[in-house]
C-alpha positions in Angstrom: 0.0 0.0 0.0 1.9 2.9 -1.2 1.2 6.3 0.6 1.8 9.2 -1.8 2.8 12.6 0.0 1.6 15.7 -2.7 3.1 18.7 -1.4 1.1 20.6 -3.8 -2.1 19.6 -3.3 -1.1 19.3 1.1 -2.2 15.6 1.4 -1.1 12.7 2.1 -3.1 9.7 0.1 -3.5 6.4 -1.1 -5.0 5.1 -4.2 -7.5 1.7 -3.2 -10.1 0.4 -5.3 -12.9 2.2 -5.9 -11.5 5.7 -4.8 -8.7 7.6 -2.5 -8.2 7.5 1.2 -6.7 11.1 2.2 -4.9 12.9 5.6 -5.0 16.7 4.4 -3.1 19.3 6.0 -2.2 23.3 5.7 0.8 25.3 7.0 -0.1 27.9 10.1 1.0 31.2 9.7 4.0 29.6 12.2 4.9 27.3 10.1 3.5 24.2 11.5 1.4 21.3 9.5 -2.5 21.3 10.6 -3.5 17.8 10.3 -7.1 19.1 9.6 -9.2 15.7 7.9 -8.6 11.9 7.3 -10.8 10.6 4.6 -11.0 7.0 3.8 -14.0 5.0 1.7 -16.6 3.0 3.4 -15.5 -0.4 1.9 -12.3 0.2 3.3 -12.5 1.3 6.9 -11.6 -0.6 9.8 -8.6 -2.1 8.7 -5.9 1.0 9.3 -5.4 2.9 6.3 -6.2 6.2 8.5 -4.0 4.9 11.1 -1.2 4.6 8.4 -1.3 7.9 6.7 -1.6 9.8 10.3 1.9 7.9 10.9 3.0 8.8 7.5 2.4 12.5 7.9 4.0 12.8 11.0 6.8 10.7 10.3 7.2 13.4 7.6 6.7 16.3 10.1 9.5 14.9 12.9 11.8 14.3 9.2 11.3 18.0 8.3 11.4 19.0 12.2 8.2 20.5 11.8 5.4 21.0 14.5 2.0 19.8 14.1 -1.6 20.9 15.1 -3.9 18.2 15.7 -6.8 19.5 14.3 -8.4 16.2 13.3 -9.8 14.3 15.7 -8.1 11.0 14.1 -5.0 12.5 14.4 -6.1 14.1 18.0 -6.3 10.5 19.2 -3.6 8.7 17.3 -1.1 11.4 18.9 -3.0 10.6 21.9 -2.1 6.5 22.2 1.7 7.2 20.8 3.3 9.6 23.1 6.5 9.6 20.8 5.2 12.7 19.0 4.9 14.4 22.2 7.5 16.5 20.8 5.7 17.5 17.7 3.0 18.4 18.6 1.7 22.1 19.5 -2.3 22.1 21.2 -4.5 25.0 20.7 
C-alpha cells in the first residue's frame, strides 16, 4: 500500500479500489502542519489505512522537524495513544 505525499495539493493519500483514502493538511502562519481531515472510503474502513497515513504524515513532520496541530480528531487520538510525538506536537 503505497502512501503518496503531494506537497502541492497538502495531502497525504493512497489510491485503493474504488477511490482515494486522504490525511489533508495546511501550514499555520507559524509554520506548523494542521492535520485538519482523514478521509477513507466506506468499503475500506476498519482495517488501518487512517492509522497509516496519520503515521506517514507525522513521520514526515519529525523528518522535516516540523510541529503539528492536531486538528483532526483522528489525528487528535492517534497522537494521543503514541506519546512519541509528544515532541511534535503544538495544542490549541
Amino acid at each position: 500500500m503505497e502512501i503518496i505525499h503531494d506537497e502541492e495539493d497538502t495531502r497525504f493519500y493512497i489510491v485503493l479500489e474504488g477511490g482515494e483514502a486522504e490525511l489533508t493538511y495546511s501550514i499555520t502562519d507559524q509554520g506548523h502542519m494542521d492535520f485538519d481531515h482523514t478521509y477513507v472510503p466506506e468499503q475500506h474502513r476498519g482495517q488501518g489505512i487512517a492509522d497509516k497515513l496519520v503515521k506517514e504524515g507525522l513521520e514526515h513532520a519529525r523528518a522535516c522537524k516540523c510541529q503539528i496541530v492536531p486538528s483532526c480528531p483522528v489525528v487528535e487520538a492517534y497522537v494521543k495513544r503514541h506519546k512519541k510525538y509528544d515532541a511534535i506536537v503544538q495544542w490549541d
